[in-house]
C-alpha positions, 0 to 999 in steps of 0.5 A: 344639755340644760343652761346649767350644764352649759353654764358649768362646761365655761367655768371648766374649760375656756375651750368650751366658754361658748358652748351654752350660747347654742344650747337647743332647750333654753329652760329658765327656772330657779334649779337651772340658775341655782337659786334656793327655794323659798322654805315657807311658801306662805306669799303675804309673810315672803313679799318682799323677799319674792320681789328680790328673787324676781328681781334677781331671776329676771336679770339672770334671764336676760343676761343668759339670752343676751348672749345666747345666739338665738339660733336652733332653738327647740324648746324654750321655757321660763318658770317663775312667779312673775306678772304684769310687772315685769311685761317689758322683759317678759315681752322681749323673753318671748320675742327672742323665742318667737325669733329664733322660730322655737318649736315648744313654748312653756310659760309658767308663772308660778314655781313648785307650791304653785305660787303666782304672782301677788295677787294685786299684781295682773296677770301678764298677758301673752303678746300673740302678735309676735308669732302673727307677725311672723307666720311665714317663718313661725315653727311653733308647734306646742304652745304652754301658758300658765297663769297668763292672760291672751289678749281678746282674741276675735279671729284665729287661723290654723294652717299646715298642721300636718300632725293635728288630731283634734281642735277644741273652739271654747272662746266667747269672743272668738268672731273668725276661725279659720282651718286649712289642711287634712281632715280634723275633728273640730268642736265648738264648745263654746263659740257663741258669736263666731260669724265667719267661718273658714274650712279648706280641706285639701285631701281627698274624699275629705268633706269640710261639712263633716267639721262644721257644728252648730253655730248660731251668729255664722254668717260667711261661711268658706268652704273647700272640697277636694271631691264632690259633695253628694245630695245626701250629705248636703241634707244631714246638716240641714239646719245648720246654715239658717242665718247664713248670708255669704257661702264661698265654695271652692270646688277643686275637681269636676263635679259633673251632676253633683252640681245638684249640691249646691243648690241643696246648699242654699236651700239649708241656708235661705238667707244667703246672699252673696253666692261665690263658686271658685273652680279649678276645672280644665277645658270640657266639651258642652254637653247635655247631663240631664240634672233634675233641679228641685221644684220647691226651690227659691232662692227668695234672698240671693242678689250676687253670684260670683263665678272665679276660673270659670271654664265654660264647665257644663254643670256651672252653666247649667247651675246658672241657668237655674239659678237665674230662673230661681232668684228673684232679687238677683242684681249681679252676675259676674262670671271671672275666668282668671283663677285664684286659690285661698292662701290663708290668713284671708289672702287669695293668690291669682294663678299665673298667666301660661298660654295653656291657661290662655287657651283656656280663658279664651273658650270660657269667654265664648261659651259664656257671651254666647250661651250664657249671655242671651239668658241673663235677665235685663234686670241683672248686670253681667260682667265677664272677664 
């Protein structure tokens, strides 16, 4: 039921006067307020009689959403040349929505001849706050603009969006991106600075390099992988990571001699700085895998390495005895065994203490002040927690 076939149940029936209050598609447009259709569409000769239209569209627009429960709503959509000028009421139109967690968003500024605005009038610009302010309740899955404008925007994160096929990145100014869920065809059209990029994968066998193209100004670059990364799919995005200076990995199963990979990983990226592993591994015996390093490998930039959940794993404790053979400006060791997992929206979540996880803690600890320890150079600090 549309707002006009509500509005027509009230005039009919006192048993239904409050019937459109609920109304699931909330679509605001001249058909649905019965208001006529300017004959001649020429803007400069029908100025004036637009700005009464719009006058009268707006009040009838705010009326309806005074009344209307703001609850249930599916879709909500305004369509009316509108600007700039009338931000204050078209901020609150779109607070209501944001509010009632609608699904669909259609906003078009410009009627059926495709008549905007005045042109001396600014297009109004999208308040995309609203929906960042409330991302834990936000619904929101189709997003519509039409002659509006968005605020620079500098950082953008897309987050459990189970029905995603495809992401297309054109935004000059766009400096953070950040995807968290299944596997998704991402394009960079057009990402000139983008310096921090964030891809967290969370099904299996699905590989976060497989999204990452060619960006110039990257430099943090945070990654999740569900399985193991093999050498060999390391050495297809040779290349890619050049100006890198931070990498992030956080590996969510055992790699065992997999491990190779992440040396390979700071070999694609030479001016890495800060190396950070978060692992998720549970207890395992100490034993020897026989992993043949790389022998041209130097890590001529790395100064910190950063190990979370740390569980005394044979293959990190092999990483690191390389690493530290092969980082000659190396300063900072901190191995932490508490366990935290990437939230979204730059926000990491410590794990809860269990005595399993304990257990745990406590074995990471001895494997690292008794094996780890003794090999660490004295020209690198050392904290284990």
């Amino acid at each position: 039921m549309t707002i006009r076939e509500a509005a027509l149940t009230d005039c009919l029936s006192t048993r239904w006067r409050h019937l459109w209050k609920k109304v699931k598609n909330v679509i605001l447009d001249k058909h649905n307020f019965g208001m006529q259709t300017i004959a001649n569409p020429n803007i400069h000769e029908n100025s004036d009689l637009l700005n009464s239209e719009a006058t009268e569209f707006v009040h009838k627009v705010n009326r309806v959403l005074h009344h209307h429960s703001g609850n249930g709503i599916e879709k909500f959509e305004v369509k009316f040349p509108l600007s700039s000028t009338h931000a204050s009421d078209l901020d609150r139109w779109i607070a209501f929505a944001a509010a009632s967690s609608a699904e669909k968003i259609f906003i078009s500024l410009h009627d059926k001849h495709d008549i905007g605005a005045p042109q001396q009038s600014e297009p109004y610009k999208f308040p995309l706050k609203e929906f960042a302010d409330m991302r834990d309740y936000c619904r929101l899955r189709v997003l519509f603009l039409s002659m509006c404008s968005l605020e620079t925007l500098v950082a953008m994160e897309v987050n459990g969006c189970k029905s995603l096929i495809s992401i297309n990145v054109h935004a000059k100014k766009l400096e953070e991106f950040s995807y968290m869920g299944h596997k998704v065809d991402i394009e960079y059209e057009c990402a000139p600075v983008l310096s921090e990029l964030n891809v967290h994968f969370v099904k299996r066998n699905e590989c976060p390099l497989d999204c990452i193209g060619t960006l110039p100004a990257l430099q943090t670059l945070t990654m999740q992988f569900p399985s193991r990364l093999q050498e060999s799919h390391v050495l297809h995005h040779n290349g890619r990571f050049t100006g890198l200076k931070e990498m992030v990995l956080c590996l969510m199963k055992s790699w065992g001699k997999s491990i190779i990979s992440v040396v390979y990983l700071l070999k694609a990226a030479p001016l890495v700085e800060t190396l950070t592993l978060e692992v998720y591994d549970n207890i395992r015996p100490l034993r020897p895998l026989n992993i043949i390093w790389p022998e041209d490998f130097t890590a001529e930039a790395l100064h910190t390495i950063w190990i979370g959940g740390f569980s005394g794993e044979p293959e990190l404790v092999d990483l690191l005895f390389f690493l530290l053979g092969r980082s000659p400006v190396l300063k900072t060791l901190l191995v932490y065994t508490q366990r935290r997992r990437y939230q979204g929206y730059n926000r990491w979540q410590r794990y809860r203490w269990t005595p399993e996880d304990m257990k745990r803690r406590y074995y990471a600890r001895g494997v690292a002040f008794t094996l780890l320890a003794p090999k660490v150079p004295p020209t690198v600090k050392l904290t284990i927690s």
